[in-house]
Kinemage of the C-alpha trace (Angstrom):
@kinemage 1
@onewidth
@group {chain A} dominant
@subgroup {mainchain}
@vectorlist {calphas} color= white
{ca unk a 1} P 24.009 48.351 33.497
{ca unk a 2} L 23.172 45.497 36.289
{ca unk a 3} L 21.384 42.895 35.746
{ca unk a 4} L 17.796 43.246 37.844
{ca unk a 5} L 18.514 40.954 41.057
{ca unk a 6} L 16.089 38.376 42.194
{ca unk a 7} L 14.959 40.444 45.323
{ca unk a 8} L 13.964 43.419 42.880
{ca unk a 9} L 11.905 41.481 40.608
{ca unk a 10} L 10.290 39.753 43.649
{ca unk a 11} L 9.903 43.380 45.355
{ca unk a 12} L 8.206 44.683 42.007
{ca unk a 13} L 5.749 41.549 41.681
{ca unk a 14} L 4.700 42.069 45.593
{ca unk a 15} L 3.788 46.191 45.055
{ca unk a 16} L 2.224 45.386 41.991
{ca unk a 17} L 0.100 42.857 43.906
{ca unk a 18} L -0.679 45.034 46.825
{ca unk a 19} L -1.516 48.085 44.743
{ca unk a 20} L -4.164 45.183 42.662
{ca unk a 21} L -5.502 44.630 46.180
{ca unk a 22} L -6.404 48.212 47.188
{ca unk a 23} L -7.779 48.966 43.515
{ca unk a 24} L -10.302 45.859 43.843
{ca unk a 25} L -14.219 47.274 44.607
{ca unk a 26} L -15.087 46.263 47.771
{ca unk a 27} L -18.009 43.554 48.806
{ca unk a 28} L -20.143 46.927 49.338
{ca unk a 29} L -19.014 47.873 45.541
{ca unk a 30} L -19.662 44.795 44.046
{ca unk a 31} L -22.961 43.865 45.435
{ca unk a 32} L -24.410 47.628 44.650
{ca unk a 33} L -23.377 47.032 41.000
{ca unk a 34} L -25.304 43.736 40.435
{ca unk a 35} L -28.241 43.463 37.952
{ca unk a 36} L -31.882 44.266 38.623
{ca unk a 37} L -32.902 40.440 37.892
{ca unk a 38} L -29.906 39.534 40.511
{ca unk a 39} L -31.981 42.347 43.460
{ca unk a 40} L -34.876 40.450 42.299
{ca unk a 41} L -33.751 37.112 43.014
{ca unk a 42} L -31.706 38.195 46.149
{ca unk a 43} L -35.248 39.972 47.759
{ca unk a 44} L -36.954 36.428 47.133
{ca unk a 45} L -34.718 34.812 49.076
{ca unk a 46} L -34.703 36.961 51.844
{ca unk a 47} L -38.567 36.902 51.707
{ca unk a 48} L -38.225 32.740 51.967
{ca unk a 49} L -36.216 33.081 55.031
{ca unk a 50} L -39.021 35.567 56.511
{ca unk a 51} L -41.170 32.483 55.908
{ca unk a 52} L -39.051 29.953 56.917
{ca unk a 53} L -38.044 31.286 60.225
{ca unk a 54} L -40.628 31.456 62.482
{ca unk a 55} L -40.331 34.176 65.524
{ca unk a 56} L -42.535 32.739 68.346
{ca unk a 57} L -42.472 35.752 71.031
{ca unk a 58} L -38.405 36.871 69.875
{ca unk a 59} L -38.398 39.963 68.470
{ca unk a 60} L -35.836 38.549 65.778
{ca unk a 61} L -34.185 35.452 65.499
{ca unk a 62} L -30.274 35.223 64.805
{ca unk a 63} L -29.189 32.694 62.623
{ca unk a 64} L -25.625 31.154 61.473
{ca unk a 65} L -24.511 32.470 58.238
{ca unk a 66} L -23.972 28.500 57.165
{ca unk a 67} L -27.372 27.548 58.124
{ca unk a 68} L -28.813 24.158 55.859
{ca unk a 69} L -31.883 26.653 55.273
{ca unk a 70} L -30.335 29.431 54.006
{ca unk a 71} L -30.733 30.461 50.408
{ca unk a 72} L -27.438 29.478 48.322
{ca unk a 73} L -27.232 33.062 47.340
{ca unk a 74} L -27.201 34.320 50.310
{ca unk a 75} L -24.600 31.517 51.778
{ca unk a 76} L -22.590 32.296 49.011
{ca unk a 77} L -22.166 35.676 50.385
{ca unk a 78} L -20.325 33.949 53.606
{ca unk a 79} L -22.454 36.073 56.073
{ca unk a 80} L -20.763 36.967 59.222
{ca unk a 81} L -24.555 37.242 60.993
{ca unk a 82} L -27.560 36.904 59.589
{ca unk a 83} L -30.800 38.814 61.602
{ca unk a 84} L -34.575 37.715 60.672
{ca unk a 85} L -37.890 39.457 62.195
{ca unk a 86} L -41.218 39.545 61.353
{ca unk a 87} L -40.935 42.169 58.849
{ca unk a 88} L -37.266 42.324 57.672
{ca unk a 89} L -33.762 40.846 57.241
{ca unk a 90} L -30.061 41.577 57.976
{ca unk a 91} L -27.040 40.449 56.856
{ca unk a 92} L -23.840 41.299 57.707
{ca unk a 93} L -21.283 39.718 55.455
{ca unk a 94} L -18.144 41.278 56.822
{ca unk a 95} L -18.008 42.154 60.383
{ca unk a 96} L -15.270 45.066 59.379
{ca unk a 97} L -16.602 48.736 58.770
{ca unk a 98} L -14.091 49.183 56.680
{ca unk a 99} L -13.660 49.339 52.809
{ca unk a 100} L -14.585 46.503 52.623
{ca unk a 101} L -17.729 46.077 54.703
{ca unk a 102} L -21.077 45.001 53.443
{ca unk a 103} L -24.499 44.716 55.255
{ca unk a 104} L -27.749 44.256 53.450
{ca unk a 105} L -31.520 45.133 54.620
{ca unk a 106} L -34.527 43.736 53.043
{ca unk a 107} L -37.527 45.638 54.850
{ca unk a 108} L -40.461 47.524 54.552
{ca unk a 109} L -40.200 51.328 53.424
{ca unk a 110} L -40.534 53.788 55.862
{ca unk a 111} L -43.795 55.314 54.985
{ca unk a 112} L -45.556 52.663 52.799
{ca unk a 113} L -45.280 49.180 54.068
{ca unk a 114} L -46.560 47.711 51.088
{ca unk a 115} L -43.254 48.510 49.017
{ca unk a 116} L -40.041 47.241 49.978
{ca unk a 117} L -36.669 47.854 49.863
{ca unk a 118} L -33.289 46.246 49.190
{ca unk a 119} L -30.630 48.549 51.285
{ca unk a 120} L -26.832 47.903 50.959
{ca unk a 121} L -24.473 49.601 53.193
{ca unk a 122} L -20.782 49.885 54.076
{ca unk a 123} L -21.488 49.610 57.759
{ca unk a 124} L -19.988 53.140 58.140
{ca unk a 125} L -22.999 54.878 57.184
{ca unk a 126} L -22.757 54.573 53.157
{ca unk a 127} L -25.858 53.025 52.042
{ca unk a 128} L -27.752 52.911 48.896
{ca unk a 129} L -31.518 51.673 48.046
{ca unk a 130} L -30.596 49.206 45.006
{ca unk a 131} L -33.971 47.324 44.392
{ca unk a 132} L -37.856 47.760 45.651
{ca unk a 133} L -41.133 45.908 45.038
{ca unk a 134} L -44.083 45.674 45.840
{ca unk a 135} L -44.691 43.123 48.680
């Protein structure tokens, strides 16, 4: 029986990685799994931006993802661009609509604008309502 050469072992060890790599959730994945404490704190960040960000006459301001004023959670998320109106806030953390794509909403619901709600989306239409409150 031959002995396993060096370019079948390294030929193994790069599959196994790339198979690792397609089985991984996604951004969109592992943000919509997060706890209700971690939506909590994530909407009260979003809400400080609201407040620190002031409009003028704009209709929204864009702001870079690395901004000093920027909650660390949010940062942490490396947003590609970051939206902020009177009355909501977008993030777009990967500029891809692909598996891995991930854009987040914090805005008033539809119908009652007291309650609000923390969307999460794919960017290809996937989206999911993960956290509201009463604001």
């Amino acid at each position: 029986m031959p002995k396993p050469t060096l370019k079948f072992a390294l030929a193994v060890v790069a599959i196994a990685v790339a198979i690792g790599w397609l089985l991984r959730p996604g951004k969109y994945l592992r943000f919509k799994h997060q706890s209700g404490e971690y939506y909590a704190t994530f909407a009260a960040a979003c809400d400080s931006m609201l407040a620190h960000y002031s409009l003028g006459t704009n209709g929204f301001l864009e702001i870079s993802g690395a901004g000093e004023f920027l909650p660390r959670m949010v940062r942490d998320l490396h947003p590609w661009r970051i939206k902020v109106s009177t009355n909501w806030v977008w993030i777009l953390v990967n500029g891809s609509h692909s598996r891995d794509g991930l854009v987040i909403v914090w805005e008033p619901q539809y119908d009652r604008t007291n309650m609000w709600n923390l969307v999460v989306g794919t960017g290809e239409g996937e989206t999911a309502v993960v956290y509201v409150r009463k604001h």
